[in-house]
VEXDREN-2710 file (C-alpha; in Angstrom, 1 decimal):
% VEXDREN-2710
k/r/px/py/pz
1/UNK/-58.0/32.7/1.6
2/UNK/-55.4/32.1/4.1
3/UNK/-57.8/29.8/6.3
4/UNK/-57.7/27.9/2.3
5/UNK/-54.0/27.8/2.4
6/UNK/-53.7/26.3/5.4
7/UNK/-56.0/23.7/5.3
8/UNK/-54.2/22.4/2.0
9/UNK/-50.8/22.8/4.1
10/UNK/-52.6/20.6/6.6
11/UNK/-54.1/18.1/3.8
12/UNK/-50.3/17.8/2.3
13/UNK/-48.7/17.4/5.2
14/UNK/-51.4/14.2/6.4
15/UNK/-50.8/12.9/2.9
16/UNK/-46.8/12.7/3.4
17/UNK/-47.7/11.0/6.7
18/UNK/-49.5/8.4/5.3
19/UNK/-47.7/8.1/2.6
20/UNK/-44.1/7.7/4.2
21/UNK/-44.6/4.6/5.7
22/UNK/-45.1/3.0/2.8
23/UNK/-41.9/4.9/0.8
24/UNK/-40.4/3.3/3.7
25/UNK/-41.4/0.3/3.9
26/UNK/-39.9/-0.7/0.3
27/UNK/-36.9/-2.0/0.0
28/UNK/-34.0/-0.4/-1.5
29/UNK/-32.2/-1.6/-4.4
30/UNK/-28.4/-1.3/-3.7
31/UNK/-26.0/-0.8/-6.6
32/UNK/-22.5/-2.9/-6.0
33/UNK/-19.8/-0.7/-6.2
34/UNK/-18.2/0.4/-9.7
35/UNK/-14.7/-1.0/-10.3
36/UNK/-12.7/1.3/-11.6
37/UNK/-12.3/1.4/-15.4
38/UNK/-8.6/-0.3/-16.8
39/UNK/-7.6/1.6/-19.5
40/UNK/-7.0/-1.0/-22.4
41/UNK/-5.3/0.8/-24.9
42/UNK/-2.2/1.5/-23.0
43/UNK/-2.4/-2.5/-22.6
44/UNK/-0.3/-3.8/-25.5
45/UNK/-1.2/-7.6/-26.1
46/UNK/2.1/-8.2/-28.6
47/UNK/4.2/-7.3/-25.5
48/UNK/2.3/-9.4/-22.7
49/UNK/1.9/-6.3/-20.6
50/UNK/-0.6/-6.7/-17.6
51/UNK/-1.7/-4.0/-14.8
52/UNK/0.2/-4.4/-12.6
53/UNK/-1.5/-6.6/-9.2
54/UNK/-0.3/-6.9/-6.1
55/UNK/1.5/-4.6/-3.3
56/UNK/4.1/-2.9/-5.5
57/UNK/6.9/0.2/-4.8
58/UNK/8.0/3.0/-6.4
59/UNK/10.6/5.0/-5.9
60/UNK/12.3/8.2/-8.3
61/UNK/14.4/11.0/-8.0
62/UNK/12.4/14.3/-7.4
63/UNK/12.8/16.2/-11.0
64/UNK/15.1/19.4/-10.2
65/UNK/16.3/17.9/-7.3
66/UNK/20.0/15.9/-6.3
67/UNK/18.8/15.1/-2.7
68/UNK/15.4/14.1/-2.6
69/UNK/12.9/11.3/-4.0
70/UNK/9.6/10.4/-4.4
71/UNK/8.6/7.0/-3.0
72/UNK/5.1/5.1/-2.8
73/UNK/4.2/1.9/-1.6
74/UNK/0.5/0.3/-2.6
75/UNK/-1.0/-2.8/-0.8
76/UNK/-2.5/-4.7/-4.3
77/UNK/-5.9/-3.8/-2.7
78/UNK/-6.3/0.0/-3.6
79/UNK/-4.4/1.3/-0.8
80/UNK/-1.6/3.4/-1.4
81/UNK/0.5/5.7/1.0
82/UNK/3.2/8.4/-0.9
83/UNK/5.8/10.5/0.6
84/UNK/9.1/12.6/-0.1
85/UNK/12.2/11.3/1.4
86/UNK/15.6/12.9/1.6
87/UNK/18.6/11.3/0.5
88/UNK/20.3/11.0/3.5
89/UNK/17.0/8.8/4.6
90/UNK/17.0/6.7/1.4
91/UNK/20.1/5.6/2.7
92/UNK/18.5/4.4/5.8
93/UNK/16.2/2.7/4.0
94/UNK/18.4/1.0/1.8
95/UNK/20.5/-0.6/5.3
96/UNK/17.0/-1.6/7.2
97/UNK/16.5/-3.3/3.6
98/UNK/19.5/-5.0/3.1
99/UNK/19.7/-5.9/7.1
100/UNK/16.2/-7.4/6.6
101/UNK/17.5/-9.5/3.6
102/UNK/20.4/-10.8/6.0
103/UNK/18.5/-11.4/9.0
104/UNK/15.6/-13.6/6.9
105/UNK/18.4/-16.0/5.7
106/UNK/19.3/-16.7/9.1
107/UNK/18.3/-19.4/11.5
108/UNK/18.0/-16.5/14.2
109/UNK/14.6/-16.3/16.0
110/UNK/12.6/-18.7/14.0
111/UNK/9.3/-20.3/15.2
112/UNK/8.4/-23.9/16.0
113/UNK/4.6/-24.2/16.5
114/UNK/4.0/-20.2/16.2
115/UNK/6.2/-17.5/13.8
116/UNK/8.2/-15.3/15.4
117/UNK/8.3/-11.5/14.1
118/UNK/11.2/-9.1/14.3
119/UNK/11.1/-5.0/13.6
120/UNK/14.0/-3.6/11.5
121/UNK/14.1/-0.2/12.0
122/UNK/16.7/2.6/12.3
123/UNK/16.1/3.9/15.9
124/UNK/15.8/7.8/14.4
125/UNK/14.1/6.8/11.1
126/UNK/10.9/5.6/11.6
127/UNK/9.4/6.3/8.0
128/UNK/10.2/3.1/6.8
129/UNK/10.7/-0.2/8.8
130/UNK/10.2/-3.9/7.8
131/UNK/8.9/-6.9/10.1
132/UNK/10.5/-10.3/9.1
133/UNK/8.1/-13.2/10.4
134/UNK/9.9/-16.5/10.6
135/UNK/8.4/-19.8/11.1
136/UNK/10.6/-23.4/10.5
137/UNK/12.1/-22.2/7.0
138/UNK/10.2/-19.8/5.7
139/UNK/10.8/-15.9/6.4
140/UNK/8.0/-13.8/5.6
141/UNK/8.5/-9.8/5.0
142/UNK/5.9/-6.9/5.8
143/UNK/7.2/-3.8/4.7
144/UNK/5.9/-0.1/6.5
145/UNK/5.8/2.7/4.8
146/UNK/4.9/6.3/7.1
147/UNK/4.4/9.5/5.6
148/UNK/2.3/13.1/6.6
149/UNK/-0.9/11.4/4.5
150/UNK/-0.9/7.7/6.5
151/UNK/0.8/5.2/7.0
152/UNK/0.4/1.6/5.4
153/UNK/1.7/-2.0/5.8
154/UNK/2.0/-4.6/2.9
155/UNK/3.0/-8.1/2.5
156/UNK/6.6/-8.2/0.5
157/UNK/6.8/-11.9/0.3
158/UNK/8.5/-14.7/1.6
159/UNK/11.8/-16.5/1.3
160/UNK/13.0/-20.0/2.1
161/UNK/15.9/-20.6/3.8
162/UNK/18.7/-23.3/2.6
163/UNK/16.4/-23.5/-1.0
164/UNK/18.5/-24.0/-4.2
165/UNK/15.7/-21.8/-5.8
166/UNK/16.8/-17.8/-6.2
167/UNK/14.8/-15.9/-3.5
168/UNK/12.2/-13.5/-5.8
169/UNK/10.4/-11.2/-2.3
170/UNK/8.9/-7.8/-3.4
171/UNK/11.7/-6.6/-0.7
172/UNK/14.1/-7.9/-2.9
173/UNK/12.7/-5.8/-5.5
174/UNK/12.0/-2.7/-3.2
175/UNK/15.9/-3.1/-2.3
176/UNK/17.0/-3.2/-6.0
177/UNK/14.8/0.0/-7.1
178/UNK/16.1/2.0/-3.8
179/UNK/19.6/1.2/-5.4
180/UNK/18.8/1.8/-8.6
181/UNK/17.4/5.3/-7.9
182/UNK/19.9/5.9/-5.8
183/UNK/22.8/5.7/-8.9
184/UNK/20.5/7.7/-11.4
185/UNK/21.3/11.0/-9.5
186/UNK/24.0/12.6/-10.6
187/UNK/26.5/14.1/-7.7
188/UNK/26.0/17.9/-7.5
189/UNK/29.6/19.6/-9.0
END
């Protein structure tokens, strides 16, 4: 009985062999990968409202708390990087903001043939820092975000200098939201 069992443990074990080869030697179908699924209904076509696209910040006051806020920054392709700040370094990030606005309308360290990038950063601060490329008349902004869970780089758009046309950067946007969440705490009495 056992010499039974192990001839058919023998038998089974040939039969894989042969008949791996040819599992093998197929090829395998791969599925592309699943977008994720947009949630339509929160879409209201009467108002025009898209998903939004894009790198794009965020920045709120932590609920329950005068001092400290939430702040995220996404790259338009998935990547996101999310962190906790303090007030006192919302504050630094609001001056290497604004200093970055400043510089990029200057004629300071720009390009001929090749751009030219500077690093905006607060020496002690290094959570947040933005890199103003600059080429003829065109500044370009890349805006760093570093947190505990990663750290991540995006594109915040580009200015021209000496253009009639209202500048419209995503840093100009990221400076306007760190203001504006700045004034929706309310001083602690």
């Amino acid at each position: 009985m056992q010499a039974k069992l192990m001839i058919r443990i023998v038998a089974l074990g040939l039969l894989a062999l042969l008949i791996s080869p040819a599992v093998f030697a197929q090829e395998r179908t791969k599925k592309p990968p699943q977008k994720p699924a947009i949630d339509l209904e929160r879409i209201d076509p009467r108002k025009g409202l898209k998903p939004p696209s894009g790198p794009s910040f965020y920045i709120a006051p932590v609920e329950g708390s005068q001092s400290m806020f939430s702040v995220l920054l996404a790259d338009g392709g998935g990547n996101t990087v999310a962190g906790t700040f303090t007030l006192q370094q919302i504050d630094v990030f609001e001056a290497v903001l604004q200093a970055a606005q400043a510089f990029a309308l200057t004629d300071e360290k720009v390009g001929s043939g090749t751009p030219i990038t500077t690093r905006l950063m607060e020496q002690h601060e290094w959570s947040l820092f933005v890199d103003v490329s600059k080429i003829g008349n065109q500044s370009r902004f890349y805006v760093s975000l570093i947190t505990p869970q990663g750290k991540l780089t995006t594109e915040a758009g580009e200015i021209t200098r000496g253009s009639k046309k209202e500048p419209s950067a995503l840093l100009l946007d990221i400076l306007s939201r760190v203001q504006a969440a700045k004034a929706g705490i309310t001083p602690q009495q």
